[in-house]
C-alpha positions as CSV (number, residue, x, y, z in Angstrom):
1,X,117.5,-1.3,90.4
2,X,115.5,-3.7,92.5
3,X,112.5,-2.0,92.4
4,X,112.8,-1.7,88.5
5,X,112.8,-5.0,88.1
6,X,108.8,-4.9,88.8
7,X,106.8,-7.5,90.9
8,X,108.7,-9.2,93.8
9,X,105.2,-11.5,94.4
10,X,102.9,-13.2,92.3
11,X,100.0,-11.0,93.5
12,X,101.7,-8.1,91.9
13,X,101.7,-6.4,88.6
14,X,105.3,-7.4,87.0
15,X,105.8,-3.9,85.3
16,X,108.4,-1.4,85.7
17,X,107.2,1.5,88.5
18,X,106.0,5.2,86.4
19,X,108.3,8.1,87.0
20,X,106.3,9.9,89.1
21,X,106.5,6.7,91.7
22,X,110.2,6.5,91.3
23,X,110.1,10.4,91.9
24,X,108.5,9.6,95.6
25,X,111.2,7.4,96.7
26,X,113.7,8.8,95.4
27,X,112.2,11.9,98.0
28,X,111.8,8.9,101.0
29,X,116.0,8.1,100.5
30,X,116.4,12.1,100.4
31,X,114.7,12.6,103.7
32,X,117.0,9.4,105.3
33,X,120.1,10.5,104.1
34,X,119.1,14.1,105.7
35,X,118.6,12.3,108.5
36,X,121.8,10.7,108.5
37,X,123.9,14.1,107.7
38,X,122.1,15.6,111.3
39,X,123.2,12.6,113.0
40,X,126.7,13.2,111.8
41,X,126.9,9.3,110.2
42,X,127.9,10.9,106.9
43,X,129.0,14.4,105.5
44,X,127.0,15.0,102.5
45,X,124.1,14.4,100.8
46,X,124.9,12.3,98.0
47,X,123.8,13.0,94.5
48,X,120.3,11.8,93.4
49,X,119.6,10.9,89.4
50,X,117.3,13.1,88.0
51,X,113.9,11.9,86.7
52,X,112.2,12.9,84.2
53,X,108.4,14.0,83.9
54,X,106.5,11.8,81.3
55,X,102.7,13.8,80.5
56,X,99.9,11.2,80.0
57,X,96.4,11.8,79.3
58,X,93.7,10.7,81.6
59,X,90.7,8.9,80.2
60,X,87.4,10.7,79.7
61,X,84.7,10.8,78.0
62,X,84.4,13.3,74.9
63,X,80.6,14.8,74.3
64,X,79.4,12.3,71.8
65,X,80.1,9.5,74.7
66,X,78.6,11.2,77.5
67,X,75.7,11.8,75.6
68,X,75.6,8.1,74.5
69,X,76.2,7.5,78.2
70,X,73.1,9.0,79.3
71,X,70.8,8.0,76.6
72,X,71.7,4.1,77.2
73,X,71.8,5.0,81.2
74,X,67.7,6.3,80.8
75,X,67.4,3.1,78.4
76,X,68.3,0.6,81.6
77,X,65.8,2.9,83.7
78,X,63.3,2.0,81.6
79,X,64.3,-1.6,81.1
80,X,64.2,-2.3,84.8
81,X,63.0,-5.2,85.3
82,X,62.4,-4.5,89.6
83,X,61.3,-1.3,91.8
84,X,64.9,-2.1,93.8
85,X,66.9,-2.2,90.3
86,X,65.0,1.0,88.7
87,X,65.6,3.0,92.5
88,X,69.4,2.3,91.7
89,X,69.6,3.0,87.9
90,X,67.8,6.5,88.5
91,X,70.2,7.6,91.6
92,X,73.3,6.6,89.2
93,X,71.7,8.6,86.5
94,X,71.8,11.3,89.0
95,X,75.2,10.9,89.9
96,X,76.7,11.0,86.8
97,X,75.4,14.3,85.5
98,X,76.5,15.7,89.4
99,X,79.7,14.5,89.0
100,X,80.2,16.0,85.5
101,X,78.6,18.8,86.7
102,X,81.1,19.8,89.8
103,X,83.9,17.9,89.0
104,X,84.6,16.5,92.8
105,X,86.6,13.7,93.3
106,X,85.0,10.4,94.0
107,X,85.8,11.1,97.8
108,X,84.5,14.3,97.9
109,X,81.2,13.3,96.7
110,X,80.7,10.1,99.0
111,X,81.4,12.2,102.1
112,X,79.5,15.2,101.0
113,X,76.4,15.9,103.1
114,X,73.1,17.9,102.4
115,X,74.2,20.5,104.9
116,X,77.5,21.6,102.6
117,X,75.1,21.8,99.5
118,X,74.5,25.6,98.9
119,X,72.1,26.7,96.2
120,X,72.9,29.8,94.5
121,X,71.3,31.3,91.9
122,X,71.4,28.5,89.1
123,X,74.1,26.5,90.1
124,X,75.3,25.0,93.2
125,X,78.1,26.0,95.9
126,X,79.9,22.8,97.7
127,X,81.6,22.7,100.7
128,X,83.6,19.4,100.2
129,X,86.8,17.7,102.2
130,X,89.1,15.3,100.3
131,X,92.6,14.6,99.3
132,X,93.7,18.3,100.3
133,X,91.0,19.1,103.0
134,X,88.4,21.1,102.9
135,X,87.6,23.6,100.4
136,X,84.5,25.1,98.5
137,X,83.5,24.7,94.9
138,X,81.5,26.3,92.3
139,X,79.5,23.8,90.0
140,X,78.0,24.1,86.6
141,X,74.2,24.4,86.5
142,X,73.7,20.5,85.3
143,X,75.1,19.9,88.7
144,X,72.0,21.9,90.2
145,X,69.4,20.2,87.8
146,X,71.2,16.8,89.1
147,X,70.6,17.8,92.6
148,X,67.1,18.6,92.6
149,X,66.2,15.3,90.9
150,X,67.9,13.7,93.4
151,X,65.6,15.6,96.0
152,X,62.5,14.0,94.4
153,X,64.0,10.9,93.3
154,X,64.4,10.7,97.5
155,X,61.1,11.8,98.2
156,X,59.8,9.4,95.6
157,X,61.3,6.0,97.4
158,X,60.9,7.3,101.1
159,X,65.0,8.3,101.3
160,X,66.2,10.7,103.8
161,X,67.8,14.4,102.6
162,X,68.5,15.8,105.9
163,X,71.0,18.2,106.2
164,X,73.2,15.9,108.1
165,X,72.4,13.0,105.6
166,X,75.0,11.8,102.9
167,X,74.2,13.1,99.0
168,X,75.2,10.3,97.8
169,X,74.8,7.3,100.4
170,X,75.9,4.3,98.2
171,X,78.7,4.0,96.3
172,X,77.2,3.2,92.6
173,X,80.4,1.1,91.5
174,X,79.1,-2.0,90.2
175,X,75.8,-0.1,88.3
176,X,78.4,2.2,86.2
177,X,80.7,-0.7,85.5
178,X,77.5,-2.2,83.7
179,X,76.2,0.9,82.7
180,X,79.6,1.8,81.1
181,X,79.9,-2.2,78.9
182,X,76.3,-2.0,78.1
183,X,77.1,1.2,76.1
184,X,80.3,-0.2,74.6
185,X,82.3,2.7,76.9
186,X,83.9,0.7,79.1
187,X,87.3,1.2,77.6
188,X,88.2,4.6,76.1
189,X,90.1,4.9,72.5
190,X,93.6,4.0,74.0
191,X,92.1,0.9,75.5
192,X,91.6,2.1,79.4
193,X,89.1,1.3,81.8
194,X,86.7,4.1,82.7
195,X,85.0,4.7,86.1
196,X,84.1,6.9,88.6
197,X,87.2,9.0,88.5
198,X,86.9,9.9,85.0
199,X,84.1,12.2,85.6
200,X,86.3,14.9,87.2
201,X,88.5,14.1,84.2
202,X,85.7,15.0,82.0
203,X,84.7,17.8,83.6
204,X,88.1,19.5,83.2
205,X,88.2,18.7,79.4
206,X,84.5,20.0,79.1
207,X,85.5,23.3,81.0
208,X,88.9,24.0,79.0
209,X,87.1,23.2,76.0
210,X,84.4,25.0,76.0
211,X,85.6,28.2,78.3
212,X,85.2,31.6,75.9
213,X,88.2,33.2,78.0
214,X,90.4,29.8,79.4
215,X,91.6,30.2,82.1
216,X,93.6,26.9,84.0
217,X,94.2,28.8,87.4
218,X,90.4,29.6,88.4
219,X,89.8,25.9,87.1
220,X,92.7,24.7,89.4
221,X,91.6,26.7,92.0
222,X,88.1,25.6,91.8
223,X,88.9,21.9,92.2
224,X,91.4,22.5,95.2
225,X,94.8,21.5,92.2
226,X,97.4,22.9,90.7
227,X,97.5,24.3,87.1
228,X,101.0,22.2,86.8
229,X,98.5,18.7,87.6
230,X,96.2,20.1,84.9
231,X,99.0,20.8,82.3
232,X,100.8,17.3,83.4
233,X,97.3,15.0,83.2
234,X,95.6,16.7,80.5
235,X,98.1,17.4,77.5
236,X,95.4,16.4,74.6
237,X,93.8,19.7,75.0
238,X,96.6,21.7,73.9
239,X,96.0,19.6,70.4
240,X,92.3,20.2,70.9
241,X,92.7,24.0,70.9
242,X,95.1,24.8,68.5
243,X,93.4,22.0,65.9
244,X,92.8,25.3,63.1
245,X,95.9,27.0,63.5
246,X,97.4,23.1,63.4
247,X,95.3,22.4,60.0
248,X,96.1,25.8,58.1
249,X,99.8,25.4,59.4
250,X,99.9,21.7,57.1
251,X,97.5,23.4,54.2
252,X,100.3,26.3,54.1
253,X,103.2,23.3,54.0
254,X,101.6,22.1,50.9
């Protein structure tokens, strides 16, 4: 009930906590009153309020956005006005279409390393550590075409690519925030920010989308989650997919 109430300081938000946060306590009391049974300081474990599961979308970007993404991010290339400014414009280009292109989260692709970058026929092998450790993934071949640009943009401005060298050595955050409001895609339809993280995001509504024989495990498995997380953070593709049978379904109502 206290925490419900929302922001106990005037740094924080004032809004009720999601159920998913509520769900995490709620496991933090469990493990205490566990804790108390085995020290005999009570009998029984009391009886915990269920919470429900609310599904929410995650903000990405749909093809006519990334498109309009990239053409405006070659635009600023072009546009820039310094050698420092262009050097930074073309590296985020880069990163964008690798990010899209593997689907990493943004952890996994500061911390990946030239050494853990496999090339394998026309698309790329990572070995990449993160959120739940260390695992390898398989990348679309934009992700490759990313890569090797990267190489020469490198070579170009004297960069290192050693195998022991960082991909991606800075963190592009405040070029993509401009990037995204110069393009008017700062905000998605439902009004939310976009960054980094929404790559990934896009990635997985690029692959379901588009994937002649779908299939949500070897995505899940690919990107080190779970086909639950997929199902729970990316509920508009079901609509997406069953859009015909959805239209005929009305057209045969009237």
């Amino acid at each position: 009930m206290w925490r419900n109430k929302g922001a106990d300081s005037p740094r924080q938000i004032g809004t009720a906590p999601a159920a998913q946060t509520l769900k995490h306590y709620l496991q933090i009391l469990r493990r205490i009153m566990k804790f108390a049974i085995r020290e005999e300081l009570i009998e029984t474990l009391p009886l915990f309020p269920e919470i429900g599961r609310q599904k929410h979308t995650r903000a990405w970007f749909e093809p006519k956005d990334y498109e309009l993404l990239k053409k405006v991010s070659k635009e600023r290339i072009k546009k820039a006005n310094r050698k420092d400014v262009r050097r930074k414009r073309e590296y985020l280009h880069q990163y964008i279409i690798f990010a899209v292109g593997c689907g990493c989260r943004v952890g996994e692709m500061m911390s990946l390393r030239h050494k853990a970058v496999e090339r394998v026929s026309n698309y790329l092998r990572l070995t990449v550590s993160g959120k739940t450790g260390a695992h390898e993934t398989t990348t679309m071949p934009s992700a490759r075409d990313a890569y090797e640009s990267l190489i020469k943009h490198n070579k170009k401005w004297n960069l290192p690519s050693g195998e022991n060298d960082l991909v991606f050595p800075e963190n592009p955050f405040e070029g993509l925030k401009a990037l995204l409001k110069e393009a008017g895609l700062y905000e998605d339809k439902l009004g939310r920010p976009r960054n980094a993280k929404n790559f990934r995001h896009t990635y997985i509504m690029f692959r379901i989308l588009n994937s002649e024989n779908l299939n949500l495990k070897a995505i899940a498995d690919n990107l080190s989650t779970s086909v639950q997380t997929i199902d729970s953070h990316y509920a508009e593709v079901s609509n997406r997919l069953n859009e015909k049978a959805l239209v005929s379904m009305k057209q045969a109502m009237q």
